[in-house]
GUMARVO-601215 format. One record per residue (C-alpha): residue number from 1; y, x, z negated. Coordinates in Angstrom, 1 decimal. Layout:
N
n: NUM, Y: Y, X: X, Z: Z
...
END
This chain:
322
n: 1, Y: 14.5, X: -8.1, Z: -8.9
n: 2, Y: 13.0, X: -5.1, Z: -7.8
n: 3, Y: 14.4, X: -1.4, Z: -6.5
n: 4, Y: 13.5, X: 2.0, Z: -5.5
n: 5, Y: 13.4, X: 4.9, Z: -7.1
n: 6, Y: 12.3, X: 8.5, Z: -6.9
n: 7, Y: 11.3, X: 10.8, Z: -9.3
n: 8, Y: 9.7, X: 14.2, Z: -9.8
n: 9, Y: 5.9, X: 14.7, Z: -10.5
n: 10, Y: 6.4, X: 16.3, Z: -13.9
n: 11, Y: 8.1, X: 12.6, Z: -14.5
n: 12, Y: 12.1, X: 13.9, Z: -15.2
n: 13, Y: 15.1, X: 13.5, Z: -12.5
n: 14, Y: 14.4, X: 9.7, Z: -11.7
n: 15, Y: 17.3, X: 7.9, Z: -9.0
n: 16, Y: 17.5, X: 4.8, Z: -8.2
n: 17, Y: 17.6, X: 4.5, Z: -3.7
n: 18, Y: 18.3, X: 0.9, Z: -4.0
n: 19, Y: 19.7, X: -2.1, Z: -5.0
n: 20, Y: 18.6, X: -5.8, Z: -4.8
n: 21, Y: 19.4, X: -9.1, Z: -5.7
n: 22, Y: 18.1, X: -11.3, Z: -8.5
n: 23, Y: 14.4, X: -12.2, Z: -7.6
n: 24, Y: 14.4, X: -9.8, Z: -4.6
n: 25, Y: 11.6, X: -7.4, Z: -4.7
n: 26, Y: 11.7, X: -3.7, Z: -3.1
n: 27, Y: 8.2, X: -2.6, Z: -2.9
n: 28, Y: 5.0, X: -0.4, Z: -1.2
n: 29, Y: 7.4, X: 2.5, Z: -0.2
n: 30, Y: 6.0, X: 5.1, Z: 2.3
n: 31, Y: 7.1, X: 8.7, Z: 3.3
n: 32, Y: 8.1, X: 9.5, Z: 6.8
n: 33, Y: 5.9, X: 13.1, Z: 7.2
n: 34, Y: 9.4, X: 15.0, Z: 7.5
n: 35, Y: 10.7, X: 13.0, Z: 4.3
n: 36, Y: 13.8, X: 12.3, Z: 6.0
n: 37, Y: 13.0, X: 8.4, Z: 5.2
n: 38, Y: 11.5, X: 5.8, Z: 3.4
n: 39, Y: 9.9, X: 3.0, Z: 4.6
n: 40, Y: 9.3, X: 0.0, Z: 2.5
n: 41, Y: 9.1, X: -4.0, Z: 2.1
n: 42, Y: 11.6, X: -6.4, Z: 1.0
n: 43, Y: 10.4, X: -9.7, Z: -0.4
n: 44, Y: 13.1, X: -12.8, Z: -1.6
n: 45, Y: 12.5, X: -15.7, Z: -2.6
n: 46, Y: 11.5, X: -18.4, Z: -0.1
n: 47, Y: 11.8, X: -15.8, Z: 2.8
n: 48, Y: 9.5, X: -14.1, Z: 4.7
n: 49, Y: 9.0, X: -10.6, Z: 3.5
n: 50, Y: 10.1, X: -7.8, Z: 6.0
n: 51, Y: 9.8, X: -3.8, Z: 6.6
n: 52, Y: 13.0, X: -2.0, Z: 5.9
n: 53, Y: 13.8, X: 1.9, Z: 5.8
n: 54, Y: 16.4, X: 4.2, Z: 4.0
n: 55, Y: 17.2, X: 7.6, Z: 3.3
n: 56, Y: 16.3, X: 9.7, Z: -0.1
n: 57, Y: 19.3, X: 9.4, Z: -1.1
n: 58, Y: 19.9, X: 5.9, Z: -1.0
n: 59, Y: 21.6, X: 5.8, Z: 2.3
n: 60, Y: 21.5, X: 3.9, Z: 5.5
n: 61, Y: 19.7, X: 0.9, Z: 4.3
n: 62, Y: 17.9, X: -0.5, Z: 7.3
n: 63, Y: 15.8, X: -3.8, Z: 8.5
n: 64, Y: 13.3, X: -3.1, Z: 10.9
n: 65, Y: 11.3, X: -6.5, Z: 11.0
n: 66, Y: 12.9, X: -9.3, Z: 13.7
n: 67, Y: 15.9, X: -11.6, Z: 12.6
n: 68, Y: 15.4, X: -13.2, Z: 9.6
n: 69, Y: 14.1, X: -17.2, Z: 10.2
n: 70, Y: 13.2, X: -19.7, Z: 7.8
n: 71, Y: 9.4, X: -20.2, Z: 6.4
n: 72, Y: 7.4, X: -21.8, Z: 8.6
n: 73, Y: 5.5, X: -21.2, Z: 12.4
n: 74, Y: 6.1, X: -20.4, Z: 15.0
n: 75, Y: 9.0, X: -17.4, Z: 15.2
n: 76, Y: 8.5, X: -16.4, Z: 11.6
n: 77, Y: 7.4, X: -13.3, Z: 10.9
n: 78, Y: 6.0, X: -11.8, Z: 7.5
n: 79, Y: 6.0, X: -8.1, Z: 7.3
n: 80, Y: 4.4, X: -5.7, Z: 4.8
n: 81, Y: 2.7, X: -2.4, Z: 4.3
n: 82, Y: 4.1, X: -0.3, Z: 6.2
n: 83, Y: 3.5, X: 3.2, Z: 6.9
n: 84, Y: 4.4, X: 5.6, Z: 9.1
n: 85, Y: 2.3, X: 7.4, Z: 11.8
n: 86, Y: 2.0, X: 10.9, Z: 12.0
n: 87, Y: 4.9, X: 11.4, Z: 14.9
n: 88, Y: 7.2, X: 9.9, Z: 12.5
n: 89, Y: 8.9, X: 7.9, Z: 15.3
n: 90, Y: 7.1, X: 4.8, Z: 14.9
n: 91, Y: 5.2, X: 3.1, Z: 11.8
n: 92, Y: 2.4, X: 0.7, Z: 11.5
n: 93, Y: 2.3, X: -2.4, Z: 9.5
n: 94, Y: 0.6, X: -5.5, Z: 8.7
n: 95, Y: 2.7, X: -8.8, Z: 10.6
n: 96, Y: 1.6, X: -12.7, Z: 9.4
n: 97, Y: 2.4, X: -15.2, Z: 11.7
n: 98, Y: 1.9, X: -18.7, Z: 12.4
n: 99, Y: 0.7, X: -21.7, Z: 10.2
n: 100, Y: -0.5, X: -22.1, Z: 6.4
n: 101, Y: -4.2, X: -23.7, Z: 6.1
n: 102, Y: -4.7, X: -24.6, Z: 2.2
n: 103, Y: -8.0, X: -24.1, Z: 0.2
n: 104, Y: -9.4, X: -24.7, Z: -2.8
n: 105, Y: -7.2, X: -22.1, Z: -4.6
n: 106, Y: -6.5, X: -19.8, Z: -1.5
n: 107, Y: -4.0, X: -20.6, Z: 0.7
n: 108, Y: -4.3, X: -18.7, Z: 4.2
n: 109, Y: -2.1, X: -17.5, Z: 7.0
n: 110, Y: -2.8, X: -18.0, Z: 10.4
n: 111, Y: -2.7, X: -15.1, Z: 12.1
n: 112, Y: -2.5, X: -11.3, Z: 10.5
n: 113, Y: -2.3, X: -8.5, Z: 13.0
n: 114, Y: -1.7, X: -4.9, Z: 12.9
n: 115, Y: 1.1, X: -4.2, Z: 14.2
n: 116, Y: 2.7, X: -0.3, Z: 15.4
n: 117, Y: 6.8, X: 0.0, Z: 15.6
n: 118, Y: 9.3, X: 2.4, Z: 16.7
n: 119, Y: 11.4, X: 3.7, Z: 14.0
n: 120, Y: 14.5, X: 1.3, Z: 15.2
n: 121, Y: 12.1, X: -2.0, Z: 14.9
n: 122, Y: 11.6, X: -2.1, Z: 18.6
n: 123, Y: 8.8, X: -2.1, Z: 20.7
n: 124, Y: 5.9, X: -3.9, Z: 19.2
n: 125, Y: 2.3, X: -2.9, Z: 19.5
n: 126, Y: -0.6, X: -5.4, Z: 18.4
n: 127, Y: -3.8, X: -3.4, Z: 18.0
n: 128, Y: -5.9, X: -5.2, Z: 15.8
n: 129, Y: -5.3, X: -9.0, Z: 15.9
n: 130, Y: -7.6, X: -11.6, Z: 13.2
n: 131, Y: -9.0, X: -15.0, Z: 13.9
n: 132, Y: -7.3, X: -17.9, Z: 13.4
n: 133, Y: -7.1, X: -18.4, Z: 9.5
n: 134, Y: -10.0, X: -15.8, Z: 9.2
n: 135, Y: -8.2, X: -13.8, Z: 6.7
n: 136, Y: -5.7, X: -10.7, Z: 6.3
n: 137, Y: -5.8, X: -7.3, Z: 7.6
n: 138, Y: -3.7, X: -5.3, Z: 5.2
n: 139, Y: -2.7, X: -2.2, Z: 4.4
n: 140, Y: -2.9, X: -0.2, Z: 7.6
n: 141, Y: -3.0, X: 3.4, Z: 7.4
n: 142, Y: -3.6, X: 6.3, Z: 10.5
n: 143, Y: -5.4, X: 9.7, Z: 9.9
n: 144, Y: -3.2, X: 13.3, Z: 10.1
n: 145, Y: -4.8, X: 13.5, Z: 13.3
n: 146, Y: -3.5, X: 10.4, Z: 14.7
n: 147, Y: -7.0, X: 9.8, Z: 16.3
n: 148, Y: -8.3, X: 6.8, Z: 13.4
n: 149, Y: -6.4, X: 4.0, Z: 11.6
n: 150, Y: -7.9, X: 2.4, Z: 8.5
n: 151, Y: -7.4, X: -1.0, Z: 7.1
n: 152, Y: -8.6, X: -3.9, Z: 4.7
n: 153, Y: -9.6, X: -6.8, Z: 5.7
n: 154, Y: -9.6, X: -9.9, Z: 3.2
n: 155, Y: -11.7, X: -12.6, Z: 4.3
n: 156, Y: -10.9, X: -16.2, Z: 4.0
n: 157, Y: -12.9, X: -18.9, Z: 2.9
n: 158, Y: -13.8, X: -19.7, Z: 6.7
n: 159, Y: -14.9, X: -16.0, Z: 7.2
n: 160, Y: -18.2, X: -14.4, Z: 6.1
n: 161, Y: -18.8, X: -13.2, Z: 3.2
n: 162, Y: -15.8, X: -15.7, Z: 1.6
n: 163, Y: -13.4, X: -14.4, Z: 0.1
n: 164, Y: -15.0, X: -10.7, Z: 0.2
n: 165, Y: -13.2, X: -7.6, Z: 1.2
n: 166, Y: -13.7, X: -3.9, Z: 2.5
n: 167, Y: -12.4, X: -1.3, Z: 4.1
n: 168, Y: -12.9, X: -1.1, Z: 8.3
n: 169, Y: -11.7, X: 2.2, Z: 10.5
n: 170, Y: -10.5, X: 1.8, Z: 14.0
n: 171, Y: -9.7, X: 4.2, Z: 16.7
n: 172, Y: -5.8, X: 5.2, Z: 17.4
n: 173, Y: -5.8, X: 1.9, Z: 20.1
n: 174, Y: -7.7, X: -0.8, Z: 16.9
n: 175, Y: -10.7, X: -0.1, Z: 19.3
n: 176, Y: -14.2, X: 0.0, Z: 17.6
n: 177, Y: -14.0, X: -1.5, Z: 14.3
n: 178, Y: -16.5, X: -0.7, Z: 12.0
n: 179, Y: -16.4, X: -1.4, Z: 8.2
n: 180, Y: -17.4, X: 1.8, Z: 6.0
n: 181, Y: -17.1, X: 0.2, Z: 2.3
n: 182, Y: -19.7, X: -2.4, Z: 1.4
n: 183, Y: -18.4, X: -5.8, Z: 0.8
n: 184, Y: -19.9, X: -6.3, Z: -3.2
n: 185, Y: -17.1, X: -3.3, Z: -3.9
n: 186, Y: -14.3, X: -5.5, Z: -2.8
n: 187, Y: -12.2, X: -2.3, Z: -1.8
n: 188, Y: -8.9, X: -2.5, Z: -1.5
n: 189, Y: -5.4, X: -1.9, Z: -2.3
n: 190, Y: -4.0, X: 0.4, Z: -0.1
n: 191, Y: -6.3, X: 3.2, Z: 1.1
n: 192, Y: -4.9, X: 6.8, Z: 1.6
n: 193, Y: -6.2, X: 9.4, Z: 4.1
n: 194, Y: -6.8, X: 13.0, Z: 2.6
n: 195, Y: -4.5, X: 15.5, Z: 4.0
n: 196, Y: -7.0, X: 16.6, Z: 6.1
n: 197, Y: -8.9, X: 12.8, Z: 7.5
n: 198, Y: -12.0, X: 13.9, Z: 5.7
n: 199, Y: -11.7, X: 11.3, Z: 3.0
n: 200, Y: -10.1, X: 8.2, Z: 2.4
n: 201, Y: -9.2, X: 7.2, Z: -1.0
n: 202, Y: -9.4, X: 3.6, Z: -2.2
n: 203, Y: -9.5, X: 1.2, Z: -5.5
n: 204, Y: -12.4, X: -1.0, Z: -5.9
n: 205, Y: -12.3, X: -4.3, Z: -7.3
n: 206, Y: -8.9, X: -5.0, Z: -6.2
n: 207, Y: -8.5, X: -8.7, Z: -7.3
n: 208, Y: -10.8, X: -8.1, Z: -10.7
n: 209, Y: -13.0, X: -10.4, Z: -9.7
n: 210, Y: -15.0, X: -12.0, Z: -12.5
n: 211, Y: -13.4, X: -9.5, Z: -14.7
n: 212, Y: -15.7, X: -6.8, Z: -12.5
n: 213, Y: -13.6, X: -3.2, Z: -13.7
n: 214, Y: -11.5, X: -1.5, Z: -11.4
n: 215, Y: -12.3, X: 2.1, Z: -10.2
n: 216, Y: -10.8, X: 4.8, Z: -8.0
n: 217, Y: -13.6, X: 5.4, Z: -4.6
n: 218, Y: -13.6, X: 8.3, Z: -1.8
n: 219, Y: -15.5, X: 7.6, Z: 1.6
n: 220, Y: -15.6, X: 9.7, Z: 4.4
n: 221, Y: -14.1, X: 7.8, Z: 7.5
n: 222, Y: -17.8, X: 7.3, Z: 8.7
n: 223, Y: -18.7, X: 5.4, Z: 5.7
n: 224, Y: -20.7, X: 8.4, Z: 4.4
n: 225, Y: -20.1, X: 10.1, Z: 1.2
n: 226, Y: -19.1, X: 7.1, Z: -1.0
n: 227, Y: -18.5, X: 7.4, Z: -5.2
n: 228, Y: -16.3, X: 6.8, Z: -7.4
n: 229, Y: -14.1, X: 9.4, Z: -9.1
n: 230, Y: -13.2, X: 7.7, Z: -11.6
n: 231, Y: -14.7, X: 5.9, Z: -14.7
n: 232, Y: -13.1, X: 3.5, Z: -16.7
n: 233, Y: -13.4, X: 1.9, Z: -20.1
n: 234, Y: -13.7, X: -1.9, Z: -19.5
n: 235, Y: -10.3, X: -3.6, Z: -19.6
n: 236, Y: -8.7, X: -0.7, Z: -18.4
n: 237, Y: -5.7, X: -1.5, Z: -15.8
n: 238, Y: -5.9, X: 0.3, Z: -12.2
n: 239, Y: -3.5, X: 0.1, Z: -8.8
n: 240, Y: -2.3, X: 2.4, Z: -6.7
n: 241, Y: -3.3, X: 6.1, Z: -5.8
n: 242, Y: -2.4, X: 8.2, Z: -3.0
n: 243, Y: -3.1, X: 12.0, Z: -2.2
n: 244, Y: -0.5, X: 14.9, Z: -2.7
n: 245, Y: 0.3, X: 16.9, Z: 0.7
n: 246, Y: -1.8, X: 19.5, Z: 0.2
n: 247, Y: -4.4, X: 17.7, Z: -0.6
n: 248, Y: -5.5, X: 19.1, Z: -4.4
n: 249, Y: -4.2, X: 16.1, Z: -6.3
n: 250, Y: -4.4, X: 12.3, Z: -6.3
n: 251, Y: -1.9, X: 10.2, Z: -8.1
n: 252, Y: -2.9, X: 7.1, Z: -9.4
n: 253, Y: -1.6, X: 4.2, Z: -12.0
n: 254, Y: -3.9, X: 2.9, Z: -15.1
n: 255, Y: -3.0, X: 1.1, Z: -18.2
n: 256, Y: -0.8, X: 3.9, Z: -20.2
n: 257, Y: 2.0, X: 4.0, Z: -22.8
n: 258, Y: 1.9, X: 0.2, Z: -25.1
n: 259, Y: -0.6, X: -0.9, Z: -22.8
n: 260, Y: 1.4, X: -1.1, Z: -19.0
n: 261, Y: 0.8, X: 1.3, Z: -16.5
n: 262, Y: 1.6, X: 5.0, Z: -16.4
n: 263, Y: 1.3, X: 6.9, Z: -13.2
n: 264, Y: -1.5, X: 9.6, Z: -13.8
n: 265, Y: -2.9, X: 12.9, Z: -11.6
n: 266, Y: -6.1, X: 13.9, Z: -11.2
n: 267, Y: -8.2, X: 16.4, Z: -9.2
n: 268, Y: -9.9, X: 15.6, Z: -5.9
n: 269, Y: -13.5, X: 15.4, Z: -7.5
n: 270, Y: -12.2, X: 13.0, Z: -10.9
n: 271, Y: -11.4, X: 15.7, Z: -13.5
n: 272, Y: -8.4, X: 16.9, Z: -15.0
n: 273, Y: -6.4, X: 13.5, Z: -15.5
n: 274, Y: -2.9, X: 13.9, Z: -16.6
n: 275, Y: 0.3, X: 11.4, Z: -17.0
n: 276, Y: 3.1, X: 11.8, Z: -15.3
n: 277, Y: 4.8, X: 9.1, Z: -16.9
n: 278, Y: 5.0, X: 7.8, Z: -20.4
n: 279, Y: 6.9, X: 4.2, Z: -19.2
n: 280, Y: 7.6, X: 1.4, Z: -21.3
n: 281, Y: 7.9, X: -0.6, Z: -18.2
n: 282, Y: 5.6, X: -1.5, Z: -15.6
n: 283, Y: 4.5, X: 1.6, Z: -13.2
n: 284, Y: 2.1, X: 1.0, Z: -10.5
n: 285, Y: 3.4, X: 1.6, Z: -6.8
n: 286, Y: 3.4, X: 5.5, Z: -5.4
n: 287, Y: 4.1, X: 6.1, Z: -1.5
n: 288, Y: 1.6, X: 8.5, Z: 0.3
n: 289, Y: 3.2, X: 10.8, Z: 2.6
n: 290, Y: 5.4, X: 14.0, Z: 2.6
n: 291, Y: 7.6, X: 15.0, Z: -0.7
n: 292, Y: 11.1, X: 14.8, Z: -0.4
n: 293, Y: 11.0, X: 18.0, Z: -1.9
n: 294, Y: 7.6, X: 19.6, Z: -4.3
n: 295, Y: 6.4, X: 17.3, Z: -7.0
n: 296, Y: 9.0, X: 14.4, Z: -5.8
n: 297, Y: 8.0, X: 11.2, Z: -5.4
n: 298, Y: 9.4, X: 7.5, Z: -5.0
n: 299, Y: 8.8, X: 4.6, Z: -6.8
n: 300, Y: 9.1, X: 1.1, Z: -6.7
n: 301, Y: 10.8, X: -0.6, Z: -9.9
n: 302, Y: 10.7, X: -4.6, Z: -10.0
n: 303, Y: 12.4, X: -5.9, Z: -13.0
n: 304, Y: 12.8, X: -9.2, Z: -14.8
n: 305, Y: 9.5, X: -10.5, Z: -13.8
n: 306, Y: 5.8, X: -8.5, Z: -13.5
n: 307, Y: 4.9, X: -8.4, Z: -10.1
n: 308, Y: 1.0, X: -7.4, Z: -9.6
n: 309, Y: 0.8, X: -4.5, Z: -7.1
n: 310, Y: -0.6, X: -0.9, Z: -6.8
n: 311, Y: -0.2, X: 2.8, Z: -7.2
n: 312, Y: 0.1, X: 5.8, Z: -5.3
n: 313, Y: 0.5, X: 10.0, Z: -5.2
n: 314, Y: 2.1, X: 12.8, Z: -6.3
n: 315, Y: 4.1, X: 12.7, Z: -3.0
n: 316, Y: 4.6, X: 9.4, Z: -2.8
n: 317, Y: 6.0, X: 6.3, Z: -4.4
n: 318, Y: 4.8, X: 4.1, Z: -7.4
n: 319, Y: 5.8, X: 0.8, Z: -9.1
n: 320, Y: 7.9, X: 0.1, Z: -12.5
n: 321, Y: 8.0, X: -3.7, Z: -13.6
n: 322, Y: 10.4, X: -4.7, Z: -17.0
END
């Protein structure tokens, strides 16, 4: 199973927000910008995943995804990744539909859009919509400004390059597409908007392909400005990052305490890395958005089973696996 927690940045105060069932799975948890809420997904076994919300405190567990429905097309619908938009009234999040087309080790959904909520699960917006079985558009993300929305798209074997993927930006409406990471970097994994849209933050080598090493990357939403912050010795473990509200620190996950995960800080330009965290479980998944209070974040905690996953930011939400 797999819960929600929050904890402090200097790593003391942690409280679990909720509670889940054997082989259910609380994960990718998101600040609303007034921290009032916490937006997250729910994954059980032989169920479509779905968006849920609740307060720091633990309180008023909500589902904001459609009725659950049994696997399978047409009226299914698979929701993940959400995060808010700036208003806080509504969030944006990535919705699978349809069919499964099978591969040679890939298996492929039919259709991934991008989808943007109200706050109660109504309304439904589709602004960016993929190809039949072209791939998945995860992870979508909009600037402070409102004005830009960035995403990753994973291409499927049917799609050029196969099986490659990089980060695109889109205006507020998913007009305009236009990919700002080249493909050979295979970014990924949740990309984070400074507090200020001039740079997005992003993990390279998200799958570890042919045991390529994992990095932490900023790019400025025009594709200009690209490096990495970050340089690993080989074999070293990397998820999730996000940026802290003010914008002077980036939290991350890399391989830590007995070899799992910690959650980490660092400055904007790569220097002063600290842990937060000394865990002996499995720490990867921060949110990205507003502190509940300063140096408070949430955090995911699956148990029982390792789930892979991410890693986030001093305001946000990370990932414990045990």
């Amino acid at each position: 199973m797999g819960a929600l927690f929050t904890i402090r940045s200097d790593g003391r105060g942690e409280k679990q927000l909720t509670h889940t069932a054997r082989n259910v799975t609380d994960d990718q948890p998101d600040w609303s910008p007034d921290a009032s809420l916490i937006a997250f997904t729910r994954c059980a076994p032989n169920a479509p995943c779905a968006i849920y919300t609740v307060k720091p405190d633990g309180s008023q567990l909500k589902r904001l995804s459609p009725k659950a429905c049994l696997p399978g097309p047409p009226g299914c619908e698979d929701g993940a990744n959400a995060s808010f938009l700036p208003d806080g009234r509504h969030f944006v999040y990535t919705r699978a539909t349809g069919g499964e087309r099978h591969f040679a080790n890939w298996d492929q959904i039919e259709h991934s859009d991008i989808v943007v909520r109200d706050v109660a699960g109504g309304n439904p917006r589709v602004l960016i919509s993929s190809k039949p079985y072209a791939g998945d558009y995860n992870s979508p993300q909009f600037s402070p400004d409102g004005s830009k929305i960035v995403y990753v798209r994973a291409n499927s074997p049917l799609s050029k390059p196969s099986l490659e993927r990089a980060l695109f930006v889109a205006d507020a409406k998913g007009r305009g597409s236009r990919r700002i990471t080249p493909w050979s970097l295979n970014g990924g994994d949740n990309p984070n908007w400074a507090p200020n849209g001039k740079l997005i933050v992003f993990r390279s080598h998200e799958e570890n392909e042919g045991g390529a090493q994992s990095e932490i990357y900023v790019v400025r939403p025009d594709g200009r400005g690209l490096h990495p912050l970050t340089h690993f010795k080989r074999g070293t473990e990397v998820l999730s990052y996000s940026f802290s509200p003010d914008g002077k620190w980036i939290t991350f996950a890399k391989t830590g305490t007995a070899g799992l995960p910690d959650v980490f800080v660092m400055r904007p330009n790569g220097k002063n890395i600290r842990p937060v965290t000394h865990s002996k479980f499995w720490d990867t998944r921060l949110g990205t958005h507003a502190l509940t209070k300063p140096g408070t974040m949430a955090r995911a905690k699956p148990r029982f089973k390792r789930r892979s996953c991410c890693a986030g930011a001093i305001p946000a939400a990370s990932t414990s696996a045990f």
